[in-house]
VEXKE-905637 format. One line per field, with one value per residue (C-alpha): x, y, z; residue number from 1. Coordinates in pm, 1 decimal. Layout:
u	X / ... .
v	Y / ... .
w	Z / ... .
n	NUM / ... .
//
This chain:
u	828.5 / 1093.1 / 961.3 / 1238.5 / 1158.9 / 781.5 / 902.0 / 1064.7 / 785.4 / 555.8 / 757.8 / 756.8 / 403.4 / 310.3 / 544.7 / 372.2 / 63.3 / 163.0 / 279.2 / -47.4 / -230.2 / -41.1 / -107.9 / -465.2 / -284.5 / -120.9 / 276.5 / 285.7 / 424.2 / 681.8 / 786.4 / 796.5 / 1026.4 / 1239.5 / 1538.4 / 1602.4 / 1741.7 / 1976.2 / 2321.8 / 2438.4 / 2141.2 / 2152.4 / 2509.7 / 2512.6 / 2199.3 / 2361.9 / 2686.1 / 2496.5 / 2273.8 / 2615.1 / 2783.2 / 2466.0 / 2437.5 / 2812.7 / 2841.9 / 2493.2 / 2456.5 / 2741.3 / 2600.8 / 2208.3 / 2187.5 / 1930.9 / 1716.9 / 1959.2 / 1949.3 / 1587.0 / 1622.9 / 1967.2 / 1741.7 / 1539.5 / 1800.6 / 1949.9 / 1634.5 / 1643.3 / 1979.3 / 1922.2 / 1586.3 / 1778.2 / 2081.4 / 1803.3 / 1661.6 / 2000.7 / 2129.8 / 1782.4 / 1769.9 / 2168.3 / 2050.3 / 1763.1 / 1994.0 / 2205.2 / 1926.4 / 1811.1 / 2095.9 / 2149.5 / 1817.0 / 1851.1 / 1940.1 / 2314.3 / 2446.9 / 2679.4 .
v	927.8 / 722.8 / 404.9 / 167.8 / 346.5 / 183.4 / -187.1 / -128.1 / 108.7 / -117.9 / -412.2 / -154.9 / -97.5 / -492.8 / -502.4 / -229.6 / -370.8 / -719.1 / -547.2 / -416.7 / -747.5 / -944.1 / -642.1 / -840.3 / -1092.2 / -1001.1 / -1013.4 / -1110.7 / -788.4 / -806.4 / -1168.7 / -1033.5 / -713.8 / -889.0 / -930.6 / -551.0 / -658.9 / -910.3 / -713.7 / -957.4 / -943.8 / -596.2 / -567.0 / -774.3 / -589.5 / -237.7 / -397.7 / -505.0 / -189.8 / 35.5 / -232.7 / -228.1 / 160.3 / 259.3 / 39.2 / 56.9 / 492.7 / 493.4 / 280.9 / 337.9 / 637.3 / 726.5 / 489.4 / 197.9 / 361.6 / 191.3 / -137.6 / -128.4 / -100.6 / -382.1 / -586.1 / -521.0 / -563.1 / -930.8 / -1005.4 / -920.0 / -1072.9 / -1407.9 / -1395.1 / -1374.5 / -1637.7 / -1831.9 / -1728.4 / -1794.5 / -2153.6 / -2210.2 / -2037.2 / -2247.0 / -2556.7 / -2495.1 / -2405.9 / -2761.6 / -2891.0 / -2712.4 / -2849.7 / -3194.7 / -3463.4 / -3562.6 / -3902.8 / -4101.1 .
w	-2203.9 / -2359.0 / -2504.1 / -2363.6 / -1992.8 / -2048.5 / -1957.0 / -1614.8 / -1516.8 / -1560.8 / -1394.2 / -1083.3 / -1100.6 / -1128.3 / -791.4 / -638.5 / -750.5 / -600.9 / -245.5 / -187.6 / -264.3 / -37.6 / 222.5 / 289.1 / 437.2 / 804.4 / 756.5 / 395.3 / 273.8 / 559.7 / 463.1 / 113.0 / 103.8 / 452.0 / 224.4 / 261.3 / 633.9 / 525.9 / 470.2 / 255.4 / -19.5 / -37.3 / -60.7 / -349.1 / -476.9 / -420.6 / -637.0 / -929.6 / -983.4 / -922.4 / -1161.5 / -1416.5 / -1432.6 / -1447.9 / -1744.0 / -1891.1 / -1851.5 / -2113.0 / -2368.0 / -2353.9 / -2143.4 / -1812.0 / -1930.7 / -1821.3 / -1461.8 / -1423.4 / -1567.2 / -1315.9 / -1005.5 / -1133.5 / -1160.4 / -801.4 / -651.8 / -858.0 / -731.9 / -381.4 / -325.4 / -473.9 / -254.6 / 34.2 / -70.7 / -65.7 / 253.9 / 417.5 / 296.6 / 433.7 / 740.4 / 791.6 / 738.6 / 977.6 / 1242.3 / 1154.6 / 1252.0 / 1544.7 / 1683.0 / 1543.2 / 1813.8 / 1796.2 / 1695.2 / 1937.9 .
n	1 / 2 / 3 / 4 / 5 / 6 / 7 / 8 / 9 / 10 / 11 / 12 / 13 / 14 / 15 / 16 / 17 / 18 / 19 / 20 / 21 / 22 / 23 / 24 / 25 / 26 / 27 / 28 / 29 / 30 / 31 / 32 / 33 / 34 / 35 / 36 / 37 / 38 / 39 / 40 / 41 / 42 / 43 / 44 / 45 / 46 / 47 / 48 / 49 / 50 / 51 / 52 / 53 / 54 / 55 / 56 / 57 / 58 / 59 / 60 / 61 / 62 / 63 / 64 / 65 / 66 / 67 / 68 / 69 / 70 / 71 / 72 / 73 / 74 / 75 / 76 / 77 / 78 / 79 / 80 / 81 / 82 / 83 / 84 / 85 / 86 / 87 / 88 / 89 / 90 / 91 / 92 / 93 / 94 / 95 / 96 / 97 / 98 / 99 / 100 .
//
């Protein structure tokens, strides 16, 4: 195996590794891995690792292909994060009680 493949592998398996600890609690792996409904995260995810391994696969090789999925995962799990929170603002201020 190729020495700069070891890193991401064992990034995946520390994730995989995580997922299945946070199976003991009811709905925490759902909560966990829900940003693979939002459209928007994985959009942005599916840009980035098609943007990371385009570029990357001509200056290290397969190896970049890995460390490109990461990376996607990364950027879509944050963009969840961000549209939740703006979400959940403007549900709050749906339900707040209007002034006037």
């Amino acid at each position: 195996m190729d020495p700069t493949l070891m890193a991401p592998v064992a990034v995946i398996a520390m994730l995989v590794i995580r997922t299945a600890r946070m199976e003991i609690h009811p709905g925490g792996t759902r909560r966990h891995w829900s940003f693979l409904t939002n459209r928007q995260a994985v959009a942005a995810g599916s840009a980035a690792t098609l943007l990371l391994s385009a570029v990357g696969r001509r200056t290290a090789g397969h190896v970049c292909v890995a460390w490109a999925l990461l990376a996607g995962t990364s950027v879509a799990h944050i963009v969840s994060l961000s549209t939740r929170s703006d979400s959940a603002r403007t549900r709050a201020k749906r339900q707040s009680p209007r002034d006037g």
